[in-house]
N, C-alpha and C positions, 0 to 999 in steps of 0.2 A: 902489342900495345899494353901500357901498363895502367895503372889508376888517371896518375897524372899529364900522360897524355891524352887521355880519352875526356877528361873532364876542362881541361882548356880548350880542346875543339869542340864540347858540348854548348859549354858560356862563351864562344862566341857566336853561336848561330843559333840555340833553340831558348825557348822560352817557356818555363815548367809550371802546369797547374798548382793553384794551391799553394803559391809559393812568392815570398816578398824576395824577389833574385838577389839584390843586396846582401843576403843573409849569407849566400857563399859564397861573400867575400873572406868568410871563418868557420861557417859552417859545411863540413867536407862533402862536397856532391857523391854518391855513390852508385858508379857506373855496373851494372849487373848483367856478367858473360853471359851465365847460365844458370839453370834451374834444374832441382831434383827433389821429388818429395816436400818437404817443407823446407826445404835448404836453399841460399840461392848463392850463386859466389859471385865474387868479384872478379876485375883484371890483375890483381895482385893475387889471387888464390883467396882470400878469405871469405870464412862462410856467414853467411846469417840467417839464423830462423825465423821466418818468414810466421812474425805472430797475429797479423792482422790481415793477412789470404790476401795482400797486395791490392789492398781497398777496397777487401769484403767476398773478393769475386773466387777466390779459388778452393774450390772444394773437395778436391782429390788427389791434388801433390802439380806442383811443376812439371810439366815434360810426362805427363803421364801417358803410359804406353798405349793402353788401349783407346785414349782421346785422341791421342795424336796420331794412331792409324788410321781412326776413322774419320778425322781430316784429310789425312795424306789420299783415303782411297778416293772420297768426295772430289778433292781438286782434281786428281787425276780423270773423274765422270763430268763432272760440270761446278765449275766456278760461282757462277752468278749469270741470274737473267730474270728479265723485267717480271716483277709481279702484278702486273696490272693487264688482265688479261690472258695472261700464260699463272703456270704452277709446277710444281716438281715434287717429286719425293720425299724427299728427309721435311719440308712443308708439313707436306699431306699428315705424314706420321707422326710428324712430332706434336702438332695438333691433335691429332687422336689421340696419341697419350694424353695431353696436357688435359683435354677436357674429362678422361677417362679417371684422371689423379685429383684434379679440384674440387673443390667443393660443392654439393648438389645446386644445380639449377645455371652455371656458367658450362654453355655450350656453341660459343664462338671463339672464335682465335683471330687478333688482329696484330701482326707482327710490325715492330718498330725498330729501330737503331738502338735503341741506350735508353735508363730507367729515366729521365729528365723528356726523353721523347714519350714515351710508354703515359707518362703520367700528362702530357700535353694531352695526347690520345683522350683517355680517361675521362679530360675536362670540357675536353670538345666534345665529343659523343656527349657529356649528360647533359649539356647546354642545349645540341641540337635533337636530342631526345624530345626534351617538354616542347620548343619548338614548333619540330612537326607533328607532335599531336596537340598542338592550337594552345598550348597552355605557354605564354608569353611573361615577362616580368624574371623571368626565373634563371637568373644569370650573375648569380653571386655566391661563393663555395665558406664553407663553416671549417677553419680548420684548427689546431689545437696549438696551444704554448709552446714553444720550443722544435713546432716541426719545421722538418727540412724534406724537399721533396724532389731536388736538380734544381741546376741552374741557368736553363732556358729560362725567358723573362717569365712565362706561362708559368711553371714551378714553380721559381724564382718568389713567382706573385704570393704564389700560394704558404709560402715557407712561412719559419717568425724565428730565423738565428740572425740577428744583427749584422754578425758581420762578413755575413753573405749579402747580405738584403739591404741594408741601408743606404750602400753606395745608389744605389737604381732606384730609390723611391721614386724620380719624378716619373721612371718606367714602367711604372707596376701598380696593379690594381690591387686596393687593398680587401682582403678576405676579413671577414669575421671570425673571430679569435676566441675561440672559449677555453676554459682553464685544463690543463692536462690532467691524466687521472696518477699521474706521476707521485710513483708511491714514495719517494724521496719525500715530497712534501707532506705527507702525513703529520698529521698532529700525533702528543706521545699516547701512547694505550692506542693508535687505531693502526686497524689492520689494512694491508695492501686492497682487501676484497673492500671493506669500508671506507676508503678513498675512493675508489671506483661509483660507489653509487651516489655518494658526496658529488662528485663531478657529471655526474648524468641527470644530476638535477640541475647544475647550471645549465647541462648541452640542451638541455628542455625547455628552459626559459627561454635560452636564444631561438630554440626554434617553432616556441611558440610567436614570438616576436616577429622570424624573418622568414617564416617556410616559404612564402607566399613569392621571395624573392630569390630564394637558395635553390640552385639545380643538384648541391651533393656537398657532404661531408665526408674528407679527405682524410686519413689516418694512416701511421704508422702502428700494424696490430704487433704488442707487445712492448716494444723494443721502439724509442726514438732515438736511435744511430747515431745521426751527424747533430745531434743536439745534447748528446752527452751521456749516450746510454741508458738513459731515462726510462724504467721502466713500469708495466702498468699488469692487473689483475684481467686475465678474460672476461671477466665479469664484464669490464667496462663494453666490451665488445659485445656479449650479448645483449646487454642494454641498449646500444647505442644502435643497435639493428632493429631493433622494435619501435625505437625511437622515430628512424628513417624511416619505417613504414607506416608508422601513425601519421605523420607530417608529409608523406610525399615528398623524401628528397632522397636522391641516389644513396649509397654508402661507397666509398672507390674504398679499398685500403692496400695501400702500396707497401708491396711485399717483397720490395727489389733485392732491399738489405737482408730481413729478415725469413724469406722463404727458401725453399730448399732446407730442411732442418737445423735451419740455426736454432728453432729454440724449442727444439726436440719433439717437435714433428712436422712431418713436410713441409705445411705450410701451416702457418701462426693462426689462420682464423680457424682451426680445426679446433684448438684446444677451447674458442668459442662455443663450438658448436655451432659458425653461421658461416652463411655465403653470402660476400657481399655484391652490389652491383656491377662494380668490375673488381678485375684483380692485374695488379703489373706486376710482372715478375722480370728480371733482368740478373744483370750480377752471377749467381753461382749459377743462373738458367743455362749455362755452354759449358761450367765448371772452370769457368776463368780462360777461355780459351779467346773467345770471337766476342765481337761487341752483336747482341742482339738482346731484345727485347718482345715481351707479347703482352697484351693487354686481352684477358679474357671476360666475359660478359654472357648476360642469357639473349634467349631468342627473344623477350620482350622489346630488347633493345636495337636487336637487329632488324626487327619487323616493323621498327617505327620509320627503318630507311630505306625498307624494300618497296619500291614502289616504280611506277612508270617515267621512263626516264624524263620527260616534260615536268614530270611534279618538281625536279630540282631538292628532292629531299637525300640525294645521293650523301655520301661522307669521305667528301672530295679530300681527304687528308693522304701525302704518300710520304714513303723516302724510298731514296733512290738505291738502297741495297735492302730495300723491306723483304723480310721470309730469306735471305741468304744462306743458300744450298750448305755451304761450310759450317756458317753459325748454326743452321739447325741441323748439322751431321755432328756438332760439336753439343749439342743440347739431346741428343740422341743417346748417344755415346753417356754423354753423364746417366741420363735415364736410366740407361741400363745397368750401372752399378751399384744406385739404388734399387733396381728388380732385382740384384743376381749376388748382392752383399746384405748382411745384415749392421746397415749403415748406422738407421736409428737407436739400434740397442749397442751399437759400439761407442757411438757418441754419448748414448749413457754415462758408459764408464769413462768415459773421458773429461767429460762434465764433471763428475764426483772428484775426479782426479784433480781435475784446477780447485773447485771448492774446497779442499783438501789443504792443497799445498801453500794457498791464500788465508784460510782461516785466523792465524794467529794474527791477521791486518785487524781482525776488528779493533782488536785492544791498541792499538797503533796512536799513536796521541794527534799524529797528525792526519788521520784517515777516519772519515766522515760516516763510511759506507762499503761495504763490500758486498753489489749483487750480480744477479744471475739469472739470465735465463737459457736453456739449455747450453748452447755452445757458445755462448757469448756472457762474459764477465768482466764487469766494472769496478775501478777502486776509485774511487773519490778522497783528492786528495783538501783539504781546509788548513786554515792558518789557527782554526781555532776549534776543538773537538765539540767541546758543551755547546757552543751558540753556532757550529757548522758553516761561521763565519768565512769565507773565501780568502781564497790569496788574492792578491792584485792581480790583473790577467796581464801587465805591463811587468810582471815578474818571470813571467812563462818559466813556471818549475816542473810545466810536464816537459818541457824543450829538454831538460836537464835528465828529465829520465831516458829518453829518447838518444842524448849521446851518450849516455852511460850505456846501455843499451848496446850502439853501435860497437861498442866499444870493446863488451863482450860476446860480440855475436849473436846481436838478439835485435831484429826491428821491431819497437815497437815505435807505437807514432799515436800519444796520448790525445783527445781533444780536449786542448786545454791544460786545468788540474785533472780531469780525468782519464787514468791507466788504465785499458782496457785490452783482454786477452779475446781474437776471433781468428782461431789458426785454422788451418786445413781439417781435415777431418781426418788424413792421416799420418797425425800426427801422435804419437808415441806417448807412455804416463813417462818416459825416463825422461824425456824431451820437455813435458811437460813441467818436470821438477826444476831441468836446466831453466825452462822459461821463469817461474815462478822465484827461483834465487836470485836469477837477473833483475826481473823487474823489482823485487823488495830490494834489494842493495840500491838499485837507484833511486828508490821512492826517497830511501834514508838520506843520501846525498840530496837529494834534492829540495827536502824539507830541510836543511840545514841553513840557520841565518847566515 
């Protein structure tokens, strides 16, 4: 089968996320055989480097050998069987690890399908937390400018990207919105840490105003992903943890996109120094392999559900592949490359290496911004440098990078005006240069009237 076969029998029968199908009617579907390392080919043989870990999730290369045996061995022991009641191994373990690696005082594991479930998870539990311990009213979540959090109606709710969320307003409950600590919006002279506490005074207002009715405040630590890379100072994190314990309101911070060392250490709230009420992790949690999800949490919060089954204080939440022997033989497996590699200090030099090869964007007349946090890197592209004025989003000139991109063997898949590099982890400084030529030639082309 070639390109063109595969993609005619594609658009007549499926239907692809994320995606206005209209579009290829000119924009080329790209059918992908196989995978290796950061590479992935096509039915025509062509390659592409895979700069964005195929939506975040892949942290150790395609077809990686030692993930995929310990898949192969799993299925061959046991596929799947009912969590509810029963349990199994790679379970067992991988919650060991998981609580053994996170941050002090999360010592439960509740296993989900996908980061949009995980974060459902999250909302439910802190709701029925206050609940059953008699504290009522407290059923409305605090979340910040521009997050994105899935798109079950439950996340959905919680988000504030437009044009994920607008279509379903009559579906969705609306969250309280307080300002990001999003150090893009900085005033001139102030620093990313100085943003940070600027914005923890408004999250203070609000929640002096609404604590009384808020079960938890929702963040993405570091990094707001699907809202444009938007990034913030820990500080805000530490703050914002002290905050949620003056006021009595959960802290979730979903860690789906961001954990696992994207932004140079395992997980994002460390560089805080805080553990928050729960934690979701997903995404690189199997190393790109299996869809799973875990929503970690303390004993506080498990103890407010342990009780006599008449009380009906249980946390009647499931899915029907929760704790999935494969997905956590595949989240296992990743574990152990981070025990048995020196992952975090390799991403170092790889990190320095994009900063590197990106640097001369500052001066760029048409580029706003060039950041960074660990393994993940933003180019913000404007129509106008001094006033950081935008393009039209009806121009879509990251689309333009994007086939440029293709074009030279490089996925990327900008949101929006913003070019953003989040590759594998083993991924190459020579690879890295090839990324870094690709994407500035298209940036060029694509800033062009």
């Amino acid at each position: 089968m070639n390109n063109a076969d595969f993609v005619a029998r594609d658009l007549a029968v499926l239907w692809h996320p994320c995606t206005q199908m209209q579009d290829h009617e000119w924009l080329p579907l790209v059918p992908i055989r196989r995978g290796a390392g950061v590479w992935l080919e096509d039915f025509d043989g062509r390659r592409y480097l895979d700069a964005i870990s195929s939506w975040w999730v892949n942290l150790f290369g395609h077809a990686n050998p030692y993930i995929s045996a310990a898949v192969a061995r799993q299925a061959g022991q046991l596929e799947q069987v009912i969590f509810g009641g029963f349990s199994h191994e790679p379970a067992l373990l991988l919650a060991e690890r998981l609580v053994a690696l996170a941050p002090p005082s999360l010592a439960r594991c509740f296993f989900a399908d996908n980061g949009s479930s995980a974060v459902e998870v999250a909302l439910k539990m802190s709701y029925h937390y206050w609940r059953n311990c008699g504290i009522g009213g407290k059923s409305r979540v605090i979340n910040l400018r521009g997050a994105y959090h899935g798109e079950t109606l439950g996340a959905l709710g919680i988000g504030d990207v437009g044009l994920y969320r607008d279509a379903y307003a009559e579906l969705l409950r609306a969250p309280i919105t307080a300002p990001s600590p999003d150090a893009y919006e900085r005033e001139p002279g102030e620093s990313w840490a100085e943003v940070a506490q600027r914005r923890l005074a408004d999250m203070q207002a609000l929640l002096e105003a609404h604590a009384h009715e808020v079960c938890a405040v929702i963040v993405e630590p570091l990094v707001q992903c699907a809202g444009g890379m938007r990034m913030h100072h820990p500080a805000y994190l530490t703050g914002l943890r002290a905050l949620c314990d003056r006021y009595r309101v959960h802290l979730i911070a979903d860690e789906i996109a961001v954990g696992f060392g994207r932004t140079g250490t395992l997980f994002a709230c460390e560089q805080a120094g805080i553990a928050p009420d729960f934690l979701c992790l997903s995404k690189g949690l199997t190393g790109g392999y299996l869809p799973l999800a875990v929503v970690l949490t303390t004993d506080a919060v498990y103890q407010a559900f342990y009780a006599d089954y008449a009380s009906q204080r249980a946390f009647l939440h499931s899915h029907s592949y929760s704790g999935n022997p494969l997905g956590c033989a595949a989240a296992l497996a990743t574990l152990d490359i981070f025990a048995s590699e020196p992952v975090l200090e390799r991403n170092r030099a790889l990190a320095a290496a994009m900063a590197r090869e990106t640097a001369h964007l500052v001066d760029h007349p048409h580029v706003a911004e060039v950041r960074q946090t660990g393994m993940i890197l933003a180019i913000e592209l404007v129509q106008d440098k001094a006033s950081r004025r935008p393009y039209p989003w009806q121009e879509r000139r990251g689309l333009r990078v994007y086939q440029h991109g293709l074009s030279e063997g490089v996925l990327l898949r900008p949101l929006g005006n913003v070019v953003y590099f989040m590759p594998p982890y083993v991924i190459t400084e020579d690879e890295i240069v090839l990324l870094a030529r690709v994407a500035c030639a298209g940036i060029d082309l694509a800033v062009r009237q």
